[in-house]
C-alpha atoms as one frame of an Amber mdcrd trajectory, in Angstrom:
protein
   0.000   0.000   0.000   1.151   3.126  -1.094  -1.418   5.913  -0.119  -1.373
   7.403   3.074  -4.398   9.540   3.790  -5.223  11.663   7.096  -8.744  11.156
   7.651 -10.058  12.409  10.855 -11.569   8.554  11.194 -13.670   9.328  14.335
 -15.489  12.605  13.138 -16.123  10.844  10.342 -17.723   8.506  11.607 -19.914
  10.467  13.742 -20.771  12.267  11.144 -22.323   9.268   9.436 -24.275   8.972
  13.175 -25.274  12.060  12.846 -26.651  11.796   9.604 -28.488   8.151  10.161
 -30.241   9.734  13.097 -31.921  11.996  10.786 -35.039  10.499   9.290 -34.505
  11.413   5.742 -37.490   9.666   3.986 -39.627  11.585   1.945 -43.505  11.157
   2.929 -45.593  11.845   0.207 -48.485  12.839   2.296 -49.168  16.836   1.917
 -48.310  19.351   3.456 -44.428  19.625   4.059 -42.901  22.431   5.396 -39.256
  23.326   4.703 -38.274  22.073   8.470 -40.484  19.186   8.123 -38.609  15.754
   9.265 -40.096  13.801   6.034 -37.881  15.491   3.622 -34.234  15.492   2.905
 -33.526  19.200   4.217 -32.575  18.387   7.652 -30.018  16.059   6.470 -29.304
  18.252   3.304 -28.613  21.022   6.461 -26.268  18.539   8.492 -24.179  18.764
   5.356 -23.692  22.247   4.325 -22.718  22.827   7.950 -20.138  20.040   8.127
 -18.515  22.129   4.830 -19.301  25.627   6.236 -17.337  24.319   9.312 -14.660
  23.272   6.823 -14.072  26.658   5.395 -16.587  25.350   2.551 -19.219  27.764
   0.282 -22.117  25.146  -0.256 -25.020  26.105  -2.760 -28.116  24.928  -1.388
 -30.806  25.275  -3.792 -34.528  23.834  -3.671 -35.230  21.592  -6.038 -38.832
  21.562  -5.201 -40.182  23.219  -1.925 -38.694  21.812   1.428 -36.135  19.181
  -0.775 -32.637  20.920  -1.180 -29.577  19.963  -3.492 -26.441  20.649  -1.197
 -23.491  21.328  -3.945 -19.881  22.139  -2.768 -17.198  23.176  -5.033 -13.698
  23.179  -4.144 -10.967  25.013  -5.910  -7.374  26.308  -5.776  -7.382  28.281
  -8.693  -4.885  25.647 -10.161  -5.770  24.442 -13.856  -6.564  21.102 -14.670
  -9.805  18.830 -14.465 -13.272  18.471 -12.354 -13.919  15.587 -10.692 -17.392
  14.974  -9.134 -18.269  13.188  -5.794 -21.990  11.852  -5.569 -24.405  11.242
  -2.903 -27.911  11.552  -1.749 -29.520  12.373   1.364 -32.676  10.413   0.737
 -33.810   6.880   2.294 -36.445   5.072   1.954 -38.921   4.432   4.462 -38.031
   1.936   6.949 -41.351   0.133   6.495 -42.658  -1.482   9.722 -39.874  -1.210
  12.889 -41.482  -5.088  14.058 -39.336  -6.168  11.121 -36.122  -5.063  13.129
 -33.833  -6.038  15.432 -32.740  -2.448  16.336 -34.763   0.713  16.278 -34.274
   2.201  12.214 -32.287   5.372  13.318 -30.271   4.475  15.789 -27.059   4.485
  14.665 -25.377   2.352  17.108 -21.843   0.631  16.563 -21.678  -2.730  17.349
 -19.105  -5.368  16.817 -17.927  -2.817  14.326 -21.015  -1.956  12.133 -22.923
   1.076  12.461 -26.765   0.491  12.179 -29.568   1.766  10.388 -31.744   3.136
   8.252 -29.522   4.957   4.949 -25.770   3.814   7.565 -25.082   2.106   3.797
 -27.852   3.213   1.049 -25.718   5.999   1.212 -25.070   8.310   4.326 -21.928
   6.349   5.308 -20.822   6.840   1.247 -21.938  10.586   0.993 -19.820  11.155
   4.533 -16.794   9.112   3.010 -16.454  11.374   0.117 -16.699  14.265   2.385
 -14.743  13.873   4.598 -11.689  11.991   1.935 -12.046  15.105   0.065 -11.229
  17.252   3.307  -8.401  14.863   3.861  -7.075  16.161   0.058  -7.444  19.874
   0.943  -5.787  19.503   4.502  -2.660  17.895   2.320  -2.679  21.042   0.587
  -2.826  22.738  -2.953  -4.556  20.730  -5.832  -4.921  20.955  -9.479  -8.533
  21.412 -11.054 -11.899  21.253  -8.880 -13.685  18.853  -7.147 -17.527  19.133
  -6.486 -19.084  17.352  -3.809 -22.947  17.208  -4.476 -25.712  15.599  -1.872
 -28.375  15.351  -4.089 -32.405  14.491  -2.789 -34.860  12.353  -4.501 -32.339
   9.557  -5.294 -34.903   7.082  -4.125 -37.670   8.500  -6.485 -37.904  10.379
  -9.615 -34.194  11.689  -8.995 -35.166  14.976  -8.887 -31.899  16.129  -7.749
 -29.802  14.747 -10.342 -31.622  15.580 -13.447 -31.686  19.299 -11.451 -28.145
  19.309 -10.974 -27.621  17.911 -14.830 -29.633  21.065 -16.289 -26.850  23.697
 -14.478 -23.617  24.804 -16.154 -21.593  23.389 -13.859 -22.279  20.060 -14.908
 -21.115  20.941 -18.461 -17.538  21.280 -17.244 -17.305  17.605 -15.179 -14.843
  15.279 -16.288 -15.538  12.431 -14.639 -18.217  11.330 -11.308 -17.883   8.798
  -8.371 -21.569   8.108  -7.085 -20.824   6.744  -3.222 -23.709   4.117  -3.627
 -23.005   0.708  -1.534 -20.901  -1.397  -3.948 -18.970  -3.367  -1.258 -15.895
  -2.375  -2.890 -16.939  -3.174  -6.314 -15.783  -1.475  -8.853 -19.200  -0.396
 -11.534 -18.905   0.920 -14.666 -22.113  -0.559 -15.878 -25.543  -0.145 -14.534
 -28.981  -1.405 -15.526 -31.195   0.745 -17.445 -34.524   1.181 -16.339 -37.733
   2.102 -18.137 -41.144   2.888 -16.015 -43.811   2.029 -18.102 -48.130   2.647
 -17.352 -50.473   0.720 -19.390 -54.002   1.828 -19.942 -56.999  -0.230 -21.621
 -60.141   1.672 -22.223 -63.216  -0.902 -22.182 -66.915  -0.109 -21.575 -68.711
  -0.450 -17.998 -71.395  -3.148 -17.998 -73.481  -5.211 -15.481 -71.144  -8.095
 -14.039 -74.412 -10.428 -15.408 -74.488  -8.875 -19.151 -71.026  -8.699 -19.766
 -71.961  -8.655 -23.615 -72.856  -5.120 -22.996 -69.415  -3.739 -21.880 -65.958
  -4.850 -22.821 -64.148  -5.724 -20.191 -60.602  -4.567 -20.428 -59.293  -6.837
 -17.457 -58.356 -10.297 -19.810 -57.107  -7.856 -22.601 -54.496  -6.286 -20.197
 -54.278 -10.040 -18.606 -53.107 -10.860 -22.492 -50.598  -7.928 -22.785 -49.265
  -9.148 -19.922 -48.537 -12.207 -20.855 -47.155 -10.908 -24.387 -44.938  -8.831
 -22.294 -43.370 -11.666 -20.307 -42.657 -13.586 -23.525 -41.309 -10.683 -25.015
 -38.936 -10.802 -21.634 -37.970 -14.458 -23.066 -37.051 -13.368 -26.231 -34.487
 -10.400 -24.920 -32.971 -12.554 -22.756 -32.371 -15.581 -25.398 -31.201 -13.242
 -27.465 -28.961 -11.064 -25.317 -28.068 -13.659 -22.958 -26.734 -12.970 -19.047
 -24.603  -9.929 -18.987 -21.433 -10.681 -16.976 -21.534  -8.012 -14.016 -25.860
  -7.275 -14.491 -27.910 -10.776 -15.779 -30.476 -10.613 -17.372 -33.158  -7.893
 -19.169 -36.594  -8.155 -17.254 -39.778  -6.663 -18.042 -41.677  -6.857 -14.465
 -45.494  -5.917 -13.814 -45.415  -4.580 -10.673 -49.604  -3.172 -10.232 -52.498
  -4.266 -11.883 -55.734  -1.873 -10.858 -59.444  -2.111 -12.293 -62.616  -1.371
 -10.948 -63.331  -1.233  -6.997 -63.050  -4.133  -4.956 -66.291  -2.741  -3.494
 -68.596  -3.419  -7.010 -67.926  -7.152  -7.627 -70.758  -7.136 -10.239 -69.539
  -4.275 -12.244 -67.570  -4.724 -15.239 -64.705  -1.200 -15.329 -64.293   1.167
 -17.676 -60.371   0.543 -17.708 -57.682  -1.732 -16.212 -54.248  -0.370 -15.509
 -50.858  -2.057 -15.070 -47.333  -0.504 -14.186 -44.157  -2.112 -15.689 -40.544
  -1.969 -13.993 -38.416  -2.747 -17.033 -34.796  -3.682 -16.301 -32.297  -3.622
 -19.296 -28.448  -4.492 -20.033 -26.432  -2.404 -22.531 -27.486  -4.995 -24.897
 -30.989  -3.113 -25.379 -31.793  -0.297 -27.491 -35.154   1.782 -25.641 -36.149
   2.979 -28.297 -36.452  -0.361 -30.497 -37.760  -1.946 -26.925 -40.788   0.592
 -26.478 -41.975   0.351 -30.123 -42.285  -3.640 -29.671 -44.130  -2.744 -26.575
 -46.291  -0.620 -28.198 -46.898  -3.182 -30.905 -47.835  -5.885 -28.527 -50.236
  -3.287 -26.609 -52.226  -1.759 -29.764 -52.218  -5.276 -31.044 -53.841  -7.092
 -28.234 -55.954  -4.119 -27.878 -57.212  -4.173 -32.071 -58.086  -7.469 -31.181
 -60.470  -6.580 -28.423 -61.952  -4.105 -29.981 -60.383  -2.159 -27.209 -58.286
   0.908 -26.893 -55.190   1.245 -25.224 -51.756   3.417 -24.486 -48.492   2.923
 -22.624 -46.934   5.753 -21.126 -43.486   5.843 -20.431 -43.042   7.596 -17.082
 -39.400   7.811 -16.922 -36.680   5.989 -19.541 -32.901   5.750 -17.939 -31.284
   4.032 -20.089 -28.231   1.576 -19.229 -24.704   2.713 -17.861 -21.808   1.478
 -19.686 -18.581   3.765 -18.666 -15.608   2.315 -20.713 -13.152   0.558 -18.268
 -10.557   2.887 -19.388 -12.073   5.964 -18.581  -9.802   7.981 -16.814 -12.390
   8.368 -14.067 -12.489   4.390 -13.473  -8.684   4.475 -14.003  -8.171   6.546
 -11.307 -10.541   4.429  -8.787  -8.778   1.665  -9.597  -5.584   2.167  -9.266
  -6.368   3.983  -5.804  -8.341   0.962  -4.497  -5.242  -0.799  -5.124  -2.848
   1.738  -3.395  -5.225   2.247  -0.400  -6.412  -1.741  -0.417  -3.519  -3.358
  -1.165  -5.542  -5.798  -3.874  -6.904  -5.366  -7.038 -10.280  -4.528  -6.638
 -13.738  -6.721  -8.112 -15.696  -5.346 -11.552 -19.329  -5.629 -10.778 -22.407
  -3.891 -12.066 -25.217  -1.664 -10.222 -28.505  -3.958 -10.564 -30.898  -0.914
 -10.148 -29.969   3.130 -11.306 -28.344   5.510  -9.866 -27.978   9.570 -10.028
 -25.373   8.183 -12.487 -27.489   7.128 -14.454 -29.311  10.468 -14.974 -26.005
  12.431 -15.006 -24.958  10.343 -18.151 -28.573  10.310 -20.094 -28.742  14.546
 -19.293 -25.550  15.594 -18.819 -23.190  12.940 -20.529 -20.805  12.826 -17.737
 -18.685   9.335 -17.226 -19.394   7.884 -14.052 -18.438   4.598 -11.771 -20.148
   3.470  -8.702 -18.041   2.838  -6.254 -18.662   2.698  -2.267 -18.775   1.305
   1.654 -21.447  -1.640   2.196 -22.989  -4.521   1.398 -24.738  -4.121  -2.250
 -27.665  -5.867  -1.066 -28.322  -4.266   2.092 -30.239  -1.128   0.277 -33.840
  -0.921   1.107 -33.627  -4.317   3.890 -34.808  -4.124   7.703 -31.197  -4.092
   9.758 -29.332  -2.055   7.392 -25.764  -1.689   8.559 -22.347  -0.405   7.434
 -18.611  -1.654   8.615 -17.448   1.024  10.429 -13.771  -0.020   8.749 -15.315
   0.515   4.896 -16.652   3.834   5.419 -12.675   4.542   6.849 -11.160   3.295
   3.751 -13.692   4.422   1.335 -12.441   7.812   2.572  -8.880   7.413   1.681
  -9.721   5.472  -1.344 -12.009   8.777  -2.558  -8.884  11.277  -1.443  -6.509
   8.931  -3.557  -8.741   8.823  -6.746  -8.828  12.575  -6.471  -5.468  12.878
  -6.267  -4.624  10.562  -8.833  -7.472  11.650 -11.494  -6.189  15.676 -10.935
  -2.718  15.339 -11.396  -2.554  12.112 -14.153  -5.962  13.982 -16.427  -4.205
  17.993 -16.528
């Protein structure tokens, strides 16, 4: 091991405490005020004061009311590149605290892993990069600029990232590490994902004189089925990607009618898709044979129907050689000791909206078990989050002074 990085381990760590402690999910349920506890802003505050402390000028901007990007750039008036650090401030809910062993927000250490809700999915990542970047700038002068950017809505629509991909700022990025819980992995490549609403129009009848309606229900039932066939033929076809598997097309809701009227036929059925692609799939060619199978089953029917794409990110693929990936690598190996694991991000990330908008290369890269997101017990080692630090100082380093 070659790198040698003074991180101030302990605040670090209680930083991540700090930040666990703060319920960061967004409730849906109106009203929110900008103090309310069901947004990001507490947390997104917790941040910009940790970098005002630092000497730091944080942008805090509303994205929408009450849910702040937190956006910190760092420069010594030295030319050379920008390299981007990338968290959110997000979690999602908990779901019911029965299903734990340990109260959600109680970011307690024990036998070295710090517990709780968002400890790896990704407040122990988004602390990391803090606080590995502050272990650069305490080492002195640097060429080119890092930003450090705690974005919110990472868990939904990623609100903050296609925000953040719309400024100038991300126009003059040369490469982004997204802090996401990769257990060391090293991920170029991420799944695309398209979300996907079906709608078939039928005609309301009597339950007894269904040959006065048409009931859309078995017509949706059929594009379903079409669907999952069509899911057979991508992956035959494509085969199992090395670092992602396979392309799925998932229904994940089916709604018609009201459970209440038994004997009434509805007016429309709805289904939502979760669609899951490799780099293998063009979205484009993949929506228009969805759209075939959906008017066709429909013609059939004598039925109407559309499918409305409600967001389209398509797949990650960051060349290996990238001199953002280049740079991660070789400091996992300077910090580590090894060389590190290639792996691939099942789900999206802010990446993945800060390639589609703002063509930026990004890897994922960060402390934690890559299952863990979204599970009752969440945890993180205590030791990652330490050397994800020094592995994020050493990429900066390296990807500064080896990309002027």
């Amino acid at each position: 091991m070659t790198a040698n990085w003074d991180v101030e381990d302990d605040e670090l760590i209680g930083f991540v405490q700090q930040l666990v402690r703060i319920p960061s999910v967004y409730d849906t349920d109106p009203p929110h005020s900008v103090q309310s506890p069901h947004t990001e802003a507490e947390a997104a505050e917790a941040v910009a004061g940790k970098m005002r402390e630092w000497g730091w000028d944080p942008t805090v901007e509303d994205v929408v009311p009450g849910r702040p990007n937190v956006v910190a750039v760092l420069d010594c008036g030295i030319p050379g590149p920008t390299l981007m650090f990338e968290g959110h401030t997000d979690v999602v809910s908990p779901g019911s605290h029965s299903d734990w062993s340990f109260p959600p927000y109680c970011a307690e250490i024990r036998d070295g892993r710090l517990l709780g809700r968002g400890s790896a999915d990704m407040k122990g990542g988004l602390a990391a990069a803090m606080y590995g970047v502050r272990a650069l700038q305490l080492q002195g002068e640097f060429p080119g600029r890092i930003v450090v950017a705690a974005l919110c809505d990472e868990e939904g629509m990623m609100l903050g990232a296609k925000h953040f991909a719309k400024q100038p700022l991300a126009k003059e990025i040369d490469g982004v590490v997204v802090c996401e819980p990769e257990d060391y992995e090293v991920c170029a490549v991420s799944k695309g994902a398209i979300r996907l609403r079906v709608t078939v129009f039928g005609k309301m009848a009597h339950g007894a004189m269904p040959q006065h309606g048409r009931n859309p229900v078995p017509v949706a039932a059929r594009m379903i089925v079409r669907l999952a066939e069509l899911q057979d033929q991508l992956q035959q076809r494509n085969g199992t990607h090395e670092h992602l598997g396979d392309d799925y097309i998932t229904t994940t809701m089916i709604q018609a009618g009201d459970l209440d009227q038994l004997n009434v036929i509805p007016a429309r059925a709805v289904f939502l898709c979760d669609i899951r692609t490799t780099p293998a799939v063009d979205h484009d060619d993949l929506l228009f044979q969805i759209r075939q199978i959906v008017d066709e089953t429909a013609l059939e029917s004598d039925c109407k129907a559309e499918a409305d794409v409600i967001d389209d990110r398509p797949p990650v693929d960051t060349p290996i050689d990238s001199p953002v990936v280049s740079a991660l690598v070789q400091a996992h190996v300077n910090v580590v000791g090894s060389q590190p694991a290639y792996g691939g991000v099942p789900g999206t990330t802010d990446g993945t909206i800060l390639v589609r908008d703002a063509a930026l290369h990004s890897v994922v890269y960060g402390p934690g078990d890559k299952w863990i997101a979204h599970q009752a017990d969440e945890w993180v080692g205590v030791d990652d989050v330490k050397t994800c630090a020094r592995v994020y100082a050493e990429t900066a380093s390296i990807f500064l002074n080896e990309a002027r």
